[in-house]
C-alpha positions in Angstrom: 0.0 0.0 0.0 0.9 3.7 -0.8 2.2 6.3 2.2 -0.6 7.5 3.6 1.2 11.2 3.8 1.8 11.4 -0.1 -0.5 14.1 -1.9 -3.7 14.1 -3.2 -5.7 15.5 -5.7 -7.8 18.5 -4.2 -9.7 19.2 -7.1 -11.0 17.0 -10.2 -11.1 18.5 -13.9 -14.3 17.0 -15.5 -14.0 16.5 -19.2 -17.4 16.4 -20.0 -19.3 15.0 -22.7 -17.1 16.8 -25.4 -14.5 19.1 -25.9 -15.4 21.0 -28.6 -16.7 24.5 -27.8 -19.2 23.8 -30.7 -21.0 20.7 -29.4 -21.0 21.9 -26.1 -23.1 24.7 -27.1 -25.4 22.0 -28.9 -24.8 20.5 -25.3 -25.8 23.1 -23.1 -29.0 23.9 -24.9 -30.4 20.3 -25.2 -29.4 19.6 -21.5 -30.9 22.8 -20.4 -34.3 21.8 -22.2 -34.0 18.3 -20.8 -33.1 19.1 -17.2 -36.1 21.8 -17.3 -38.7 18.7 -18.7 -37.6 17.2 -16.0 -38.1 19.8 -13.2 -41.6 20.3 -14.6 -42.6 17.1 -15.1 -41.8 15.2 -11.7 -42.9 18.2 -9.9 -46.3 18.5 -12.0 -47.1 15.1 -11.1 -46.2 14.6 -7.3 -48.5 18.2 -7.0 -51.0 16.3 -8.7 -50.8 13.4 -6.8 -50.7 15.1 -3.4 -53.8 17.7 -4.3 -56.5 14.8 -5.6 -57.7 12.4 -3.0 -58.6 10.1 -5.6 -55.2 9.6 -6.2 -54.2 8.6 -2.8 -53.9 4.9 -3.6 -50.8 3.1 -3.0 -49.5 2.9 -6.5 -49.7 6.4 -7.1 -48.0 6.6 -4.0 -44.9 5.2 -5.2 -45.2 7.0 -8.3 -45.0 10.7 -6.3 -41.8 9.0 -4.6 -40.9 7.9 -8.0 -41.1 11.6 -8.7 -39.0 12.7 -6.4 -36.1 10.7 -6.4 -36.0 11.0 -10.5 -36.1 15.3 -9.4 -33.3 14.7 -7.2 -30.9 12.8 -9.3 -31.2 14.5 -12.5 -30.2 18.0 -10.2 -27.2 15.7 -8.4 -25.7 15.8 -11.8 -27.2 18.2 -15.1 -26.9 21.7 -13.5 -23.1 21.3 -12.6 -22.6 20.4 -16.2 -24.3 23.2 -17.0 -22.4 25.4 -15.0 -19.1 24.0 -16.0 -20.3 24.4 -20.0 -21.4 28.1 -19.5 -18.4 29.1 -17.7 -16.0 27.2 -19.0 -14.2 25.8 -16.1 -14.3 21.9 -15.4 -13.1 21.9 -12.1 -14.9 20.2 -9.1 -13.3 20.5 -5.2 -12.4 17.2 -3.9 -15.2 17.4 -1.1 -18.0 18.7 -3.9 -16.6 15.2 -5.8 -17.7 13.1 -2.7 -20.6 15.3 -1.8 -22.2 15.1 -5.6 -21.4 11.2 -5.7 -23.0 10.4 -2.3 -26.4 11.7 -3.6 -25.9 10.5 -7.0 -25.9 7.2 -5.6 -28.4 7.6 -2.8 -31.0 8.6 -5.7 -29.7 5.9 -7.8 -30.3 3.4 -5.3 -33.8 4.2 -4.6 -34.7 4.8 -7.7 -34.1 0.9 -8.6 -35.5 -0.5 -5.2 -38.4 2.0 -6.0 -38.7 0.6 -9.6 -38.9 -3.0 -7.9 -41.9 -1.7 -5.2 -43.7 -1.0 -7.8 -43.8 -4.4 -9.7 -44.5 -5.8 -6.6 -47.3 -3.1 -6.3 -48.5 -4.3 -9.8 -48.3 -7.9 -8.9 -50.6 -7.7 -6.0 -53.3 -5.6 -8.3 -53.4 -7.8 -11.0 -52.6 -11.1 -9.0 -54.9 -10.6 -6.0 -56.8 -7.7 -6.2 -59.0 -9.0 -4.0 -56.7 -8.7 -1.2 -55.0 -5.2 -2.9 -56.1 -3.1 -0.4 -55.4 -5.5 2.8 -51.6 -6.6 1.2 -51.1 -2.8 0.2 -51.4 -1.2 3.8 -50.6 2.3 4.6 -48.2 0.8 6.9 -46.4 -1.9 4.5 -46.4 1.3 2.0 -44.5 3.1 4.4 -41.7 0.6 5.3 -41.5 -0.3 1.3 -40.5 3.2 0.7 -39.1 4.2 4.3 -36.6 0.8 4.4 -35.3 1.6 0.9 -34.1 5.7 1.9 -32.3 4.5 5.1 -30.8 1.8 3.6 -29.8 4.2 0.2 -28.1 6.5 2.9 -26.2 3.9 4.6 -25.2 2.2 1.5 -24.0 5.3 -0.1 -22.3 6.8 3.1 -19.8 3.2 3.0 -19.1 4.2 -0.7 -18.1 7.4 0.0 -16.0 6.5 3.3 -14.0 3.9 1.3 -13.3 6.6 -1.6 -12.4 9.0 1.2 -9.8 6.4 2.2 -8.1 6.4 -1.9 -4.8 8.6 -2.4 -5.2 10.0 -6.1 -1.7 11.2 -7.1 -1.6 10.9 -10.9 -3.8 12.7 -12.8 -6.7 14.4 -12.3 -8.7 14.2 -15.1 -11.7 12.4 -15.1 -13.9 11.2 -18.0 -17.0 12.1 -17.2 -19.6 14.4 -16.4 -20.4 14.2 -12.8 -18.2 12.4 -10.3 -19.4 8.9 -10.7 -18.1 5.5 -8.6 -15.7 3.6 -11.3 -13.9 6.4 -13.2 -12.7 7.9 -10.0 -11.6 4.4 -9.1 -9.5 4.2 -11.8 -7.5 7.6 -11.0 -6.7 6.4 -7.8 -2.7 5.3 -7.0 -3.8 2.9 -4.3 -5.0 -0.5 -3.9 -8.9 -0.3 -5.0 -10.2 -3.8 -4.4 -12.4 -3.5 -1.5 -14.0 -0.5 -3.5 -14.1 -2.8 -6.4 -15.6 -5.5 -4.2 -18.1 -3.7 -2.8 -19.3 -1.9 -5.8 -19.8 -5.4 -7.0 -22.3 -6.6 -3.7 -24.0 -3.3 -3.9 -24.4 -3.4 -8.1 -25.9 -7.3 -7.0 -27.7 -6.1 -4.0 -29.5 -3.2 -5.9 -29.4 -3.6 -9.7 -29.1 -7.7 -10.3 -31.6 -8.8 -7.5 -34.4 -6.1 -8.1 -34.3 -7.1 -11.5 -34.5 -10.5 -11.2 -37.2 -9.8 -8.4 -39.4 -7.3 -11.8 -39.1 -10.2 -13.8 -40.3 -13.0 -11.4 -43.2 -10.3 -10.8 -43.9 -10.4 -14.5 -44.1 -13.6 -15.2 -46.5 -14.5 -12.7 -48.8 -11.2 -14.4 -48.3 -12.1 -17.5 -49.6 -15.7 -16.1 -52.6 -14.2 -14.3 -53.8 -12.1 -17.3 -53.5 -14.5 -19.9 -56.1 -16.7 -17.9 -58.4 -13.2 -18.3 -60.9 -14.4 -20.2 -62.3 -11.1 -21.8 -59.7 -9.4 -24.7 -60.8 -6.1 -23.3 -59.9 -7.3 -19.6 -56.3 -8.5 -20.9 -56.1 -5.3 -23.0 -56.7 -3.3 -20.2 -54.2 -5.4 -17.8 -51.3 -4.6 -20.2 -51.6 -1.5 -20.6 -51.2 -0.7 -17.0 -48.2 -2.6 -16.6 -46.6 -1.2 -19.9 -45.5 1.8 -18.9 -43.4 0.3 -16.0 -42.3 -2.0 -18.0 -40.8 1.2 -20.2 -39.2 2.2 -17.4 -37.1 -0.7 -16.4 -35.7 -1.3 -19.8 -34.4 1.8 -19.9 -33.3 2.3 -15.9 -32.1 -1.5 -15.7 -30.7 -1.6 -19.6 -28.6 1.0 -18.7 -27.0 0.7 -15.5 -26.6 -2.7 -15.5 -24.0 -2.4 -18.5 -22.2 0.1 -16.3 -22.5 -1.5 -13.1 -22.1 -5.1 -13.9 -20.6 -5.6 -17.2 -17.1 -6.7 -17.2 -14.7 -3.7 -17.0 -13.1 -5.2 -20.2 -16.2 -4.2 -22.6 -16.8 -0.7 -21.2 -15.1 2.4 -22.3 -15.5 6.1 -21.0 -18.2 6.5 -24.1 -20.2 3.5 -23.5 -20.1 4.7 -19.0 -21.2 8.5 -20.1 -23.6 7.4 -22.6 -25.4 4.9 -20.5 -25.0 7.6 -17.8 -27.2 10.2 -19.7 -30.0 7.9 -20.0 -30.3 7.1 -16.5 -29.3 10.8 -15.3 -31.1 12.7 -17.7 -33.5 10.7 -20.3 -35.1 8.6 -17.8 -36.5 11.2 -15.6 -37.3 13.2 -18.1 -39.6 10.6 -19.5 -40.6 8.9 -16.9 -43.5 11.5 -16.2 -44.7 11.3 -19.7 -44.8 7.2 -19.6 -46.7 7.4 -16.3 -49.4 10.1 -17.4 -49.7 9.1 -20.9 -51.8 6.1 -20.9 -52.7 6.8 -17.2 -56.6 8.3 -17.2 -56.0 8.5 -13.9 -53.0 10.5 -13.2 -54.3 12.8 -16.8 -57.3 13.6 -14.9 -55.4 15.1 -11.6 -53.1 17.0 -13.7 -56.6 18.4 -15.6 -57.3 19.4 -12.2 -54.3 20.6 -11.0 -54.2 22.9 -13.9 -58.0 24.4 -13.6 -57.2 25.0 -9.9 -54.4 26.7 -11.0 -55.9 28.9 -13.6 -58.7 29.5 -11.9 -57.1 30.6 -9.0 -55.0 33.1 -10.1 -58.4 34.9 -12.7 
């Protein structure tokens, strides 16, 4: 192992997406109109969940929480680029670095485990809805979404206390947009493998096994509504589970190519690619899956907007 007393980098230079003053421009703009989408959207629908008391069911509980955590990642990370693109410095402080990646991976982590409640969510509807409401309790509600935020924070305070232990003495360029997990590991001048070995537990913990857990979910739905014996009631069944079906191939597609591919097939353009979709594209569209085909969740925002408008005539 390396002295303990050598130096270490107190700043970060983050390259960014591209170099070129052109595309950044391109950049900056489409970013800007993303990240703004994004703002709008989550907020629009968690206002018009928590206004309509007909939306006060358990699954649109989830989908406010939802909501949230997609608000709070995609600000963890777009606006700083922003800021470095506009005024054209790249730096980031050493304890900014930490501070961004702690909440990048706090709101990553929910965000999966969240994505995973909610297949169990739909499971229970379509599978015993019956016993929805009794399964579904405000109490279980609470500990499906209150277990997953304590255990995000203590998860992503242990990443952050074994990077605090890294020297970084070479250079201190990084590859990226936002101070993410594996690129800084790969800066570091010391020994990385209990990093390496618990990004791997974690990446199986909260990628690997929620996954596994959506698609056990939806194979026993699929199951249950192919025995519905009306085409309108199957119709009706599918489309409900579609659009979070949308969502995890494009939050689980992504990071599980980053997370747990080996490090042999990724490169810094494959990591800041996959990276944008589940930084920036996912939340962004997530409200527009949710709302589109949701009659439901339309009819709040409807009223959210005439309450609105009618307040301020």
């Amino acid at each position: 192992m390396e002295p303990r007393n050598q130096t270490s980098a107190s700043e970060f230079i983050l390259l960014g997406l591209s170099e070129s003053p052109e595309q950044e421009t391109l950049l900056f703009a489409l970013f800007l109109c993303m990240y703004m989408v994004t703002v709008v959207g989550n907020l629009l629908i968690i206002l018009a969940i928590s206004s309509d008391s007909h939306l006060h069911t358990p699954m649109y509980f989830l989908l406010a929480n939802l909501s949230l955590v997609d608000f709070c990642l995609a600000t963890d990370t777009v606006p700083k680029m922003l800021v470095n693109i506009q005024i054209s410095s790249k730096s980031i402080s050493y304890p900014c670095c930490l501070t961004q990646m702690y909440f990048f991976h706090f709101f990553g982590i929910m965000d999966s485990v969240l994505i995973a409640v909610m297949a169990y969510d739909r499971f229970v509807a379509i599978c015993h809805p019956l016993h929805y409401t009794t399964i579904m309790s405000p109490r279980l509600c609470g500990l499906l979404v209150g277990g997953p935020w304590m255990f995000s924070c203590v998860i992503s305070l242990i990443h952050i206390l074994l990077m605090a232990r890294l020297v970084f003495c070479g250079s201190n360029e990084l590859p990226h947009f936002f101070c993410d997990l594996t690129p800084l590991l790969r800066l570091s001048c010391t020994d990385t493998s209990v990093n390496k070995i618990f990004v791997l537990i974690v990446a199986g913990m909260v990628i690997a096994t929620p996954f596994i857990c959506i698609l056990a979910s939806y194979v026993r739905i699929i199951m249950a509504i192919m025995k519905v014996p009306s085409a309108g009631g199957r119709k009706k069944a599918f489309s409900t589970c579609s659009s979070h079906l949308s969502v995890v191939a494009l939050f689980y597609g992504t990071t599980i190519g980053v997370y747990l591919c080996p490090s042999s097939v990724r490169t810094a353009v494959k990591e800041k690619a996959s990276a944008v979709m589940y930084t920036a594209v996912t939340p962004m569209l997530n409200p527009f899956i949710y709302s589109l085909r949701n009659r439901d969740l339309k009819g709040g925002l409807r009223k959210l907007v005439n309450r609105k408008i009618t307040s301020s005539s």
